[in-house]
C-alpha positions in Angstrom: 75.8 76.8 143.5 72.9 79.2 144.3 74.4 80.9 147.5 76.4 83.8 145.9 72.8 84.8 143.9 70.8 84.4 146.9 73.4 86.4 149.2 73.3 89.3 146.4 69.5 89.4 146.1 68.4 88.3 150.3 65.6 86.3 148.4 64.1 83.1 149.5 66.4 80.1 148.4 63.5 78.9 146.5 63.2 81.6 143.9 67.1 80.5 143.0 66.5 77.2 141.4 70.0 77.0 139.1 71.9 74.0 138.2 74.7 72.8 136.5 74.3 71.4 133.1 77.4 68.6 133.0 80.4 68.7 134.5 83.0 71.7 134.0 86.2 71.2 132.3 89.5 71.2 134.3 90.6 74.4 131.8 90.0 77.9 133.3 89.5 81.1 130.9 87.6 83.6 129.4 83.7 83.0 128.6 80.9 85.4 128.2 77.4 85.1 129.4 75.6 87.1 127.2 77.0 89.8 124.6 78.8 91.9 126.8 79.8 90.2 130.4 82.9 88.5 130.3 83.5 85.6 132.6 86.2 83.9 133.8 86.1 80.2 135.2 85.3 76.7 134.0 82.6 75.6 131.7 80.6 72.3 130.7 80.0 73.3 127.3 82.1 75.5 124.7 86.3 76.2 125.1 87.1 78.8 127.3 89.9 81.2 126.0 93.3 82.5 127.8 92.7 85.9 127.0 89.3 88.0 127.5 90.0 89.4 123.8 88.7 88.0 120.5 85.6 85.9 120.0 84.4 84.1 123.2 81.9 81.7 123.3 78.6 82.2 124.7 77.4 80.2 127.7 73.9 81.9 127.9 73.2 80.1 124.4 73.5 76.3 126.5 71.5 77.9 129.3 67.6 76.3 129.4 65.0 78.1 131.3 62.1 75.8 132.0 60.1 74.2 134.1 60.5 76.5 137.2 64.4 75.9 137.3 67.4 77.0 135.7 70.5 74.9 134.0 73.5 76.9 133.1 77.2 75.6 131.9 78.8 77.0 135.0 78.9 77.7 138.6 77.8 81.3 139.1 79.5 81.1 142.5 82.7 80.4 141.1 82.7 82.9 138.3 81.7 85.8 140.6 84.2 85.2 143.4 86.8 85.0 140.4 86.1 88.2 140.0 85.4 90.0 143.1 89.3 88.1 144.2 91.0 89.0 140.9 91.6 85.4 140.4 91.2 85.9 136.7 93.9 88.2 136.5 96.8 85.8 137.7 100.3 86.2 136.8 99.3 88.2 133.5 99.8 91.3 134.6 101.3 93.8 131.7 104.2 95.3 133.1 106.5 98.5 132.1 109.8 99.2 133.3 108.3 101.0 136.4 106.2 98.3 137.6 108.7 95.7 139.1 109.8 95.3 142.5 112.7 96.9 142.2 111.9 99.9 140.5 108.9 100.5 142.7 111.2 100.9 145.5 113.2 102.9 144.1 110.1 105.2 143.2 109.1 105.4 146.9 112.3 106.1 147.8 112.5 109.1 145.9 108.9 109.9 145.5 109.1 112.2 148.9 111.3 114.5 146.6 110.0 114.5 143.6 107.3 117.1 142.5 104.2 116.3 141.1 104.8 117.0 137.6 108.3 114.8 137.5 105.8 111.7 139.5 103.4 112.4 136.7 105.4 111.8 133.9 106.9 108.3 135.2 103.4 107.6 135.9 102.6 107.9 132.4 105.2 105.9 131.2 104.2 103.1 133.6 100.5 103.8 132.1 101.4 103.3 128.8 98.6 101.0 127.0 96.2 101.1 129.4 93.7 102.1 127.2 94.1 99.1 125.0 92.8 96.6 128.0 89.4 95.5 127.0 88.6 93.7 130.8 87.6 94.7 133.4 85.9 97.3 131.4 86.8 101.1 131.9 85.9 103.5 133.5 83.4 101.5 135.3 83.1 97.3 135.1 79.8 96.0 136.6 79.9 92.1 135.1 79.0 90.9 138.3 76.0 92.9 138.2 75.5 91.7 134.5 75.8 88.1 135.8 73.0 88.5 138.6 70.4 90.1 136.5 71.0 87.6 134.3 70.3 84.9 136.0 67.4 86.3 137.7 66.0 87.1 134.5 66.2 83.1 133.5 64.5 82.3 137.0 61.8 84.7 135.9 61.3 83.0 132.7 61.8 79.7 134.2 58.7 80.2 136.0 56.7 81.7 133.6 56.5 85.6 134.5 55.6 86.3 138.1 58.1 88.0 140.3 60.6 87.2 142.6 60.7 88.9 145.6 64.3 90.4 147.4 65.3 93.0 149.9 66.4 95.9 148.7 69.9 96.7 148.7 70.1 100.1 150.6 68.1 101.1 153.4 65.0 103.2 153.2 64.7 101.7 149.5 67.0 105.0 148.2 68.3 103.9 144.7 71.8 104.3 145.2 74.7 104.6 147.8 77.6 107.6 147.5 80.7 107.6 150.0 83.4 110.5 150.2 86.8 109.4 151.5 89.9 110.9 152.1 93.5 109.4 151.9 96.1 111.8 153.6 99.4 111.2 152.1 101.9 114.1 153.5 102.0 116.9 156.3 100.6 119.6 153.6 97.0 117.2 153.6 96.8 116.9 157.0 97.2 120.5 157.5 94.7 120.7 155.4 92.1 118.5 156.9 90.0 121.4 159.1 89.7 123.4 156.2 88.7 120.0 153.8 86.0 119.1 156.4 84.8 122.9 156.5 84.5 122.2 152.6 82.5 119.3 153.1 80.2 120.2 155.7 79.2 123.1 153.3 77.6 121.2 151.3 76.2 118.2 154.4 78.8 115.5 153.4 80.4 113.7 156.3 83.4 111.5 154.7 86.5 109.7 156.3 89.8 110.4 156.7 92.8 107.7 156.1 95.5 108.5 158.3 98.9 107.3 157.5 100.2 106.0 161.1 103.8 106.2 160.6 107.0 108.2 159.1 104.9 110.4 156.6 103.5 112.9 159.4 103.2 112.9 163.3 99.7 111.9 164.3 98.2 113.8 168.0 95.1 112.1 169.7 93.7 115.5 169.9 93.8 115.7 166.0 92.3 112.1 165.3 89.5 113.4 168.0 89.2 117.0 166.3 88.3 114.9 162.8 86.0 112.4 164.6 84.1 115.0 167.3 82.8 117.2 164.1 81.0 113.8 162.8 83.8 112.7 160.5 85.2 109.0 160.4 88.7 108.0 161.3 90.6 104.7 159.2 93.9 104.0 158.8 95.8 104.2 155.4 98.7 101.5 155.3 101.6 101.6 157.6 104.0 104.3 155.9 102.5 104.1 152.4 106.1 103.3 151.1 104.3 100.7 148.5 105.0 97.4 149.8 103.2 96.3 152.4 102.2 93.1 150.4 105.8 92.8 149.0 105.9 89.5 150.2 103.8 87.5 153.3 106.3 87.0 155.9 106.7 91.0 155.9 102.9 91.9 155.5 102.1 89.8 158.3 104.8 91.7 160.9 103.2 95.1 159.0 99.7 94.1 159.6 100.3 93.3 163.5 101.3 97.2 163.7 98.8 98.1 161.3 95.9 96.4 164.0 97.8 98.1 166.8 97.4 101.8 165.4 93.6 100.5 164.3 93.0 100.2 167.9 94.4 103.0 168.9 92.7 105.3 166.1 89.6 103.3 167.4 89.3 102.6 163.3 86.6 100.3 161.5 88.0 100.3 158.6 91.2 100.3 156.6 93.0 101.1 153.2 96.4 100.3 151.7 98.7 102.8 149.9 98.1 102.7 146.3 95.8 100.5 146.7 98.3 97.6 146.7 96.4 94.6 147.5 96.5 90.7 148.1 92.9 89.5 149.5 94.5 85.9 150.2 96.3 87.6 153.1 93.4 89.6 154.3 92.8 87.5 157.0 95.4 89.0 159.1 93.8 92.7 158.8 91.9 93.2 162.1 88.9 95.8 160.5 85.7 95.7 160.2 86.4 96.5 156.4 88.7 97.6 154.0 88.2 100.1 151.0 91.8 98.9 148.6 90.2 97.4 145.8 89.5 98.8 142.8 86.2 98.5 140.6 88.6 98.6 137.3 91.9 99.2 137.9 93.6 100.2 134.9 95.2 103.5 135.5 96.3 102.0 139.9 100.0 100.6 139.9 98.4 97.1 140.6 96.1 96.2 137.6 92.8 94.4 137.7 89.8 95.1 140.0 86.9 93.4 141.1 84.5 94.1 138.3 81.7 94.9 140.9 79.9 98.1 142.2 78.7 96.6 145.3 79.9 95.4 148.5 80.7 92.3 149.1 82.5 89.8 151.9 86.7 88.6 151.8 85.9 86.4 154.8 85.1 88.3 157.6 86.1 91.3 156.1 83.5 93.7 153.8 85.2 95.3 150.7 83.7 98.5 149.8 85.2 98.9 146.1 86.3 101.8 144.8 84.4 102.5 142.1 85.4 106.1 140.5 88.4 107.4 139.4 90.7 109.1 141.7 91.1 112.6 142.1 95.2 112.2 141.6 94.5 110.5 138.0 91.6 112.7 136.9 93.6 115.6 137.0 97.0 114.3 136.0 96.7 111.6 134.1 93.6 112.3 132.2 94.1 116.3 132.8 90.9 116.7 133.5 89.2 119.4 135.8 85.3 119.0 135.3 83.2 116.6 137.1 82.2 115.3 133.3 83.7 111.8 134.0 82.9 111.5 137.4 79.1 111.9 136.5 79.4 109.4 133.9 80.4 107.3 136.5 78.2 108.1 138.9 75.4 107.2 136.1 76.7 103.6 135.3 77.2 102.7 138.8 73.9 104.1 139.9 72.3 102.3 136.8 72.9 99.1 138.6 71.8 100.6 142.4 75.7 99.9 143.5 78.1 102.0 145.7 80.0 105.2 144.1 82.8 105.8 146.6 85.5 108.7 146.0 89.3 108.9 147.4 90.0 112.5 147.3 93.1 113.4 147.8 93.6 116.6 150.6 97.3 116.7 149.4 95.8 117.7 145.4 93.1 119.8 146.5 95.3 122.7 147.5 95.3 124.5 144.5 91.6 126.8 143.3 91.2 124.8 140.0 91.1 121.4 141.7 89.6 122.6 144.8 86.7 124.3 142.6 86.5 120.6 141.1 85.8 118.7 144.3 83.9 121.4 145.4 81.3 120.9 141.9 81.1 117.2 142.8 80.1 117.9 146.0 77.4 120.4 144.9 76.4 117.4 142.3 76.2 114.8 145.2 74.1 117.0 147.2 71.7 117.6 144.6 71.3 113.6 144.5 70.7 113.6 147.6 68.1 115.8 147.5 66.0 114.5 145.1 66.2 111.2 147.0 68.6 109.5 144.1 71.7 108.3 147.0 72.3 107.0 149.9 75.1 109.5 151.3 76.9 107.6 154.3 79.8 107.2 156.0 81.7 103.6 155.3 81.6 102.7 158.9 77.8 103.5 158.0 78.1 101.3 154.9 79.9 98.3 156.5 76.6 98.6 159.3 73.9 98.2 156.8 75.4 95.4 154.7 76.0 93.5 157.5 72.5 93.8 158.8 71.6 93.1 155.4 73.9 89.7 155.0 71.6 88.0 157.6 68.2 88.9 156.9 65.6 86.7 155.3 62.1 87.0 153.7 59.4 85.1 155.8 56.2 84.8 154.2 53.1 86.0 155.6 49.3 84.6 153.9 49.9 86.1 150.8 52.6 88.8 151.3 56.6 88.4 152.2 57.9 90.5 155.8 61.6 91.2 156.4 63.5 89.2 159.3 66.2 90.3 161.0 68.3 93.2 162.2 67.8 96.9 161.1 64.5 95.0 159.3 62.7 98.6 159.9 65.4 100.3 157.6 64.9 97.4 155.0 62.5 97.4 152.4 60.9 94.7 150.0 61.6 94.6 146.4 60.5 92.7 143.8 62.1 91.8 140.5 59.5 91.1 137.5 60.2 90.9 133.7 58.7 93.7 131.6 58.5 93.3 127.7 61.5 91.0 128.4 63.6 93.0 130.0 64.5 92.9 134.2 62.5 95.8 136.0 62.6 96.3 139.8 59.4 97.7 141.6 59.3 98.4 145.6 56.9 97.4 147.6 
């Protein structure tokens, strides 16, 4: 039951001495693990409850920290991956008139002639309440961050101060990690893409570029190689973004064969669905190094939920790199907003916790000066960062490289100090957590 904390942290197994307290019950709900981290799973100990709202009990009152190990009421394991796959959010999804099958077809159907202010109001309407869902927390959810420090702050008791030592989770030990992606949803955005990555290569950011491969616009190899030659990445985006590619499993699974023959062709790592429409039980059919279609909280995407994390993290083979900050379409037309203010409150949880901040701007909503001037202040934001040494910006091909390296290396010790094993060791650094006045501190090496 220690894997999933040992895979987080790369720290010797024997630092992660955790386990379970009883047996759990067969019932599966809502718990919290501290004040404010909500869980979802079974428990040993305590009721869980159907619905994350109301008064929850508190598993980290039955936890005991002592003698070196850890016994909790739960399996961490299980309670993380119930987040990361949705698994708490089941069949309890809150729907409007505009969320069902049908209607959603009907929206796609039409959405090619509908303008932007006529797509924003049924948005709305499909929006309605979504300010009234208490979990995953918005704008940013970072439980499964909540649930690691946690626990490594009862192995630190457990043993009586000290430290416990872990590899860093970005290379060169920068703090933080920032990736700028593109979706391209009609001809106007991929007009647009020369001028976008002129934009961005003002200001030294590479990003990628999702490429829808069929029926929206035509696609020329000499344009996928004009986006890739300038240092830019190339992914795909869906099949023809019509909204239901995971309408049901028989059909994803003839979509996804295309979908692995355009990633060839596009010589793509990576991939991301329309809307960010997702279904991780079938992701073993996508042929990518990684995909980028799940949300960190997903309260104002068409498909509620979101993975409550703002780090990387494995669907098999596959490495999800969340999207963790709202998207440009919804910042400016749902919340009518045109200043980086919420972004950079984002940016400060997510970095707060070391994890990934990873935009989809839009090149089809970026046409106009206001929003343009928007991006354009995030991206002067981001390179300041940068900078002053505060992020990590990369590519996600870049990303999906250095987590991977990361996933199997190990700590070794040497007489009395730890060395890093495995590849891309020179990038990594050693990290070591200690408690100070009580509270979880990180120092580098």
């Amino acid at each position: 039951m220690n894997q999933t904390f040992v895979d987080y942290y790369r720290c010797p197994e024997e630092f992660a001495r955790c386990f379970l307290d009883g047996e759990p019950s067969e019932h599966v709900g809502h718990f919290r693990f501290g004040p404010e981290t909500i869980c979802y799973g079974s428990i040993s100990k305590g009721a869980v409850q159907e619905s994350p709202d109301g008064e929850l009990h508190d598993a980290l009152n039955d936890a005991a920290a002592e003698r070196g190990s850890v016994r909790l009421s739960f399996d961490p394991g299980q309670i993380v991956n119930n987040l990361r796959f949705e698994r708490y959010y089941g069949g309890s999804e809150r729907r409007s008139f505009l969320s069902g099958g049908l209607a959603n077809k009907l929206y796609y159907l039409a959405r090619p002639v509908l303008g932007v202010s006529v797509r924003r109001h049924l948005q709305k309407l499909r929006l309605r309440g979504w300010r009234s869902i208490a979990f995953p927390r918005w704008p940013v959810d970072r439980t499964v961050e909540q649930i690691h420090e946690t626990l490594l702050r009862l192995c630190l008791e457990a043993q009586n101060g000290g430290s416990v030592p872990f590899i860093w989770f970005w290379p060169e030990g920068l703090p933080s990690c920032v990736a700028v992606t593109h979706d391209v949803e009609a001809v106007k955005g991929r007009d647009f893409c020369p001028a976008l990555m002129d934009v961005d290569e003002s200001f030294g950011i590479k990003s990628s570029f999702q490429l829808v491969p069929e029926k929206r616009y035509a696609l020329s190899r000499p344009f996928i190689e004009s986006i890739r030659a300038r240092g830019f990445e190339v992914n795909v985006h869906d099949l023809n973004h019509d909204g239901r590619l995971f309408a049901n499993e028989t059909e994803f699974l003839d979509r996804a064969r295309r979908i692995n023959k355009y990633g060839r062709a596009f010589g793509a790592y990576g991939f991301r669905s329309g809307a960010l429409y997702r279904n991780l039980a079938w992701y073993g059919a996508l042929e990518f190094a990684y995909d980028m279609s799940v949300p960190n909280a997903a309260q104002l995407d068409p498909q509620r939920g979101g993975c409550c994390t703002v780090m990387p993290y494995f669907v098999g083979k596959i490495l999800e790199l969340p999207v963790t900050t709202t998207q440009d379409y919804s910042l400016f037309f749902i919340l009518n907003e045109y200043s980086i203010d919420h972004w950079k409150r984002q940016i400060a949880q997510i970095t707060e916790k070391h994890g990934l901040a990873s935009f989809i701007i839009h090149p089809d909503y970026i046409l106009e000066p206001r929003t343009r001037d928007t991006y354009k202040s995030l991206l002067a934001y981001l390179a300041d960062l940068r900078t002053r040494g505060k992020i990590w910006s990369a590519l996600p091909r870049e990303i999906n490289q250095w987590w991977r390296a990361r996933s199997q290396m190990k700590l070794v010790r040497q007489k009395s100090s730890w060395v890093i094993e495995g590849p891309a060791k020179d990038k990594a650094r050693v990290a070591y957590a200690f408690l100070d006045g009580g509270r979880l501190a990180y120092q580098l090496a």
